[in-house]
C-alpha positions in Angstrom: -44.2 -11.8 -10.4 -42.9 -10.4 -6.6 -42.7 -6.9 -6.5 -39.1 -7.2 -5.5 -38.8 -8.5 -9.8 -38.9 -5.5 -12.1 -38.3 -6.2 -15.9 -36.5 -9.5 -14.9 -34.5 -7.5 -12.3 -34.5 -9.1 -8.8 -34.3 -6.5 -6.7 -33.3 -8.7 -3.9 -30.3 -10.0 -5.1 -29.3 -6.5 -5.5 -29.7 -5.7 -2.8 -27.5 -8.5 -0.9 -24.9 -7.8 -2.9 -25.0 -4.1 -2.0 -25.1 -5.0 1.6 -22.5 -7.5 1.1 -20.4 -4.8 -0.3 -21.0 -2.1 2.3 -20.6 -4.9 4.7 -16.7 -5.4 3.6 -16.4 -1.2 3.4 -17.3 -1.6 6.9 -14.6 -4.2 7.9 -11.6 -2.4 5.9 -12.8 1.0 7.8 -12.5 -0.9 11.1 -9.1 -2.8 9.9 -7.5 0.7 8.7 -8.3 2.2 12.2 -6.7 -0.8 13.9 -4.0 -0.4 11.8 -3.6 3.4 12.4 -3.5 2.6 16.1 -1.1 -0.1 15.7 1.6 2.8 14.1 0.2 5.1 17.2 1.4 2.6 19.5 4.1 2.1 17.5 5.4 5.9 17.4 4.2 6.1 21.3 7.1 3.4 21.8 9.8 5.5 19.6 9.6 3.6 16.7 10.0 5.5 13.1 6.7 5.0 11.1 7.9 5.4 8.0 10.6 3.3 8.7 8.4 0.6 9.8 5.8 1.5 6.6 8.9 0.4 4.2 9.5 -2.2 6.0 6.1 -3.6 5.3 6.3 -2.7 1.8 9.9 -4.4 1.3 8.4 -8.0 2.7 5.7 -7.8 0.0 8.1 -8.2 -3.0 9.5 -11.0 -3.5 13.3 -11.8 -2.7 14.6 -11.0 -6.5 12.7 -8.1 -6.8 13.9 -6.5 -3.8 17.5 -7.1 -4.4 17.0 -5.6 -7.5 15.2 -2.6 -6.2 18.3 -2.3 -3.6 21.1 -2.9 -6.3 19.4 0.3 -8.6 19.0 2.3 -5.6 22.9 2.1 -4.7 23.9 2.4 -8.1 21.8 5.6 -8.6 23.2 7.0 -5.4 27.0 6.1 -6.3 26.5 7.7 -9.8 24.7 10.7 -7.9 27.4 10.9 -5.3 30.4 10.4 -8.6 32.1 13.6 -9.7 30.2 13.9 -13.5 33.1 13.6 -16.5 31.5 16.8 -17.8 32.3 18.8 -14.5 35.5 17.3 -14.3 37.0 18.3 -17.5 35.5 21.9 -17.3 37.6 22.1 -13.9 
């Protein structure tokens, strides 16, 4: 047996996968500072972040879900902005 097997363990092919792991952590570290200079350059050219962060997360749903989204946000706010029956009678 290679000293790399221990009780039917091959340390090698743990190994690889470890590195293979750390190896994508090291991509996603780059890709999250590209992307954090992407909203600096963004910002630097007046742009709202956050704005621009929703934007990104409204094109990830799908068309029906964000309408739906959109309609329960506008009914919520209506009924928010709505004088309440309670308050009204109480007047």
């Amino acid at each position: 047996m290679a000293d790399t097997d221990t009780v039917g363990i091959a340390g090698d092919r743990i190994r690889s996968l470890i590195e293979r792991v750390e190896h994508i952590e090291e991509e996603i570290k780059a890709l999250n500072e590209a992307k954090k200079e992407i909203f600096a350059e963004a910002k630097g050219d007046g742009f709202d972040v956050k704005v621009l962060k929703e934007i990104i997360r409204l094109r990830k749903q799908d068309k029906d879900e964000r309408d739906e989204h959109e309609s329960l946000l506008d009914l919520y706010l209506r009924a928010m902005e709505a004088p309440d029956a309670a308050r009204a009678k109480a007047a």
